[in-house]
C-alpha positions in Angstrom: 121.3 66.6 -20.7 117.5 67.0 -22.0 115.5 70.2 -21.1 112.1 70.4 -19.7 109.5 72.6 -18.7 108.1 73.4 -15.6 103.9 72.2 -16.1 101.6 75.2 -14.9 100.5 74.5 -11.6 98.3 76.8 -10.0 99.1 77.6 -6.1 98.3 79.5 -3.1 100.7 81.8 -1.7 100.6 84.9 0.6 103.5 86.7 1.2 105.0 86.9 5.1 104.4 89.6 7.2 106.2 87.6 10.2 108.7 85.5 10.8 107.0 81.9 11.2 108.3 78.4 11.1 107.0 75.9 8.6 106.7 72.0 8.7 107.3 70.8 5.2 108.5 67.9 3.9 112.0 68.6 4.7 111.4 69.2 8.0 111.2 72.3 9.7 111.9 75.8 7.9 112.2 79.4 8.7 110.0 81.9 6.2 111.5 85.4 6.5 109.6 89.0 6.3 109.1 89.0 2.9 109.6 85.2 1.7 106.0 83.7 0.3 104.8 80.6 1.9 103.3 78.8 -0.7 100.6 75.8 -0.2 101.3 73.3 -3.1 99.1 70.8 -5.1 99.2 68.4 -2.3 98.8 70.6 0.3 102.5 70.9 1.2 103.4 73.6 2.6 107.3 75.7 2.0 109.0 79.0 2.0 110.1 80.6 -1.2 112.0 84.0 -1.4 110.8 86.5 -2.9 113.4 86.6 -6.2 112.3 83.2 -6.7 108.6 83.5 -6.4 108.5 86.2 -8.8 110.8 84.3 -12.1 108.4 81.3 -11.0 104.9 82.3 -10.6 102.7 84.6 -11.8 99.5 85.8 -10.4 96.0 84.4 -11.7 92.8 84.0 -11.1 90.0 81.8 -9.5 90.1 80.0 -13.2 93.5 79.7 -13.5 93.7 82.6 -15.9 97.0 85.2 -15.6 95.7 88.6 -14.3 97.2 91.3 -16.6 99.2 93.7 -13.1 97.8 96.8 -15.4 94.3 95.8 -15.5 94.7 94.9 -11.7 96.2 98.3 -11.5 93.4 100.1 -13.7 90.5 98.2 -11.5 92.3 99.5 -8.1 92.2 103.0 -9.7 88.5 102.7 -10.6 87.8 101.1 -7.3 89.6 103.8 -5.3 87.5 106.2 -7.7 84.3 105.1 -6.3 85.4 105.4 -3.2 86.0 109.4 -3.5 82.8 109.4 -4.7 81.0 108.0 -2.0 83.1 109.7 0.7 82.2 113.0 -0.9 78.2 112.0 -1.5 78.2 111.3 2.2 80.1 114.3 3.1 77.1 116.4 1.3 74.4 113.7 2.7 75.9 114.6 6.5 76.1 118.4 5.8 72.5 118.8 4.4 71.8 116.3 8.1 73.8 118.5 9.7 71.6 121.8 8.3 68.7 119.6 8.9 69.1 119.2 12.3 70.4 123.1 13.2 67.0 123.4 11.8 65.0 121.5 14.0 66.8 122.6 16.8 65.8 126.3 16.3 62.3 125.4 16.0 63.1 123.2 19.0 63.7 126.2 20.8 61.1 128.3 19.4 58.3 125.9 21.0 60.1 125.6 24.2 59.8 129.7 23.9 56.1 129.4 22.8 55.1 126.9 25.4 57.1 129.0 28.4 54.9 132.0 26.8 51.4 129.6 27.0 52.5 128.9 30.8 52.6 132.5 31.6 49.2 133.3 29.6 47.5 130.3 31.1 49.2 131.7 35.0 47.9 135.3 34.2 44.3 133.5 33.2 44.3 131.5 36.3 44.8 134.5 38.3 42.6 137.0 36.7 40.0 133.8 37.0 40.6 133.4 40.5 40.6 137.1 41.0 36.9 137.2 39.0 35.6 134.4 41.7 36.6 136.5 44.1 34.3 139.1 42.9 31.4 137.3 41.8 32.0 135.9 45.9 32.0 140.0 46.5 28.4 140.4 44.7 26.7 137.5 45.9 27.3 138.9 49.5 26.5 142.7 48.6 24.1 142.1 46.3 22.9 138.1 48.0 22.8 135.1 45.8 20.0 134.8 43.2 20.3 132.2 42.0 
């Protein structure tokens, strides 16, 4: 018997979260939690377990290129590294909002304080006004209206 070699074809597969059915060529298959289902060159679609899909294929990328599982590893790393970062440069952007906003809530309350103060000045001004009228209305009748 002669040997041969499987050619390097590139093709899509996801692994299966579900159990589905699948119509292939063959007819109708069961893909188990676990099993890949794998879209071939001609758009076929089958189920492949997982022992299989891994001593068959290897993972590439948009070029065709094999992705090194270390490098993919080292990128998830980095990646999860920025995102530390950015959880903790929000953290310190929402507690300097937080201080931010205590802040303008005390001076919120120290106008409402300063405006209920005005009100009272501006009441005591109206009365002692209307209190003055009154006694300019005194005069004029004591002393009659000259003007």
């Amino acid at each position: 018997m002669e040997l041969y070699r499987k050619k390097p074809v590139v093709v899509q597969a996801k692994e299966i979260k579900e159990v589905i059915h699948i119509e292939t060529l063959e007819g109708t298959m069961r893909g188990e939690v676990g099993d890949y289902l794998i879209i071939g060159v001609n758009g076929e679609k089958y189920p492949c377990k997982p022992e299989i899909f891994h001593k068959t294929y290897e993972k590439v990328d948009q070029s065709g290129n094999s992705v090194d599982p270390y490098e993919e590893i080292d990128d998830l790393e980095s990646q999860l590294e920025d995102i530390k970062d950015n959880y903790e440069s929000m953290e310190d952007e929402l507690s300097i909002m937080e201080g931010e906003r205590d802040e303008y809530y005390e001076e919120l309350l120290l106008a409402r304080e300063s405006i209920e103060e005005l009100k009272s000045s501006l009441l005591h001004v109206s009365f002692d006004l209307d209190d003055a009228l009154v006694e300019l209305e005194d005069l004029k009748e004591k002393y009659g209206d000259e003007e």
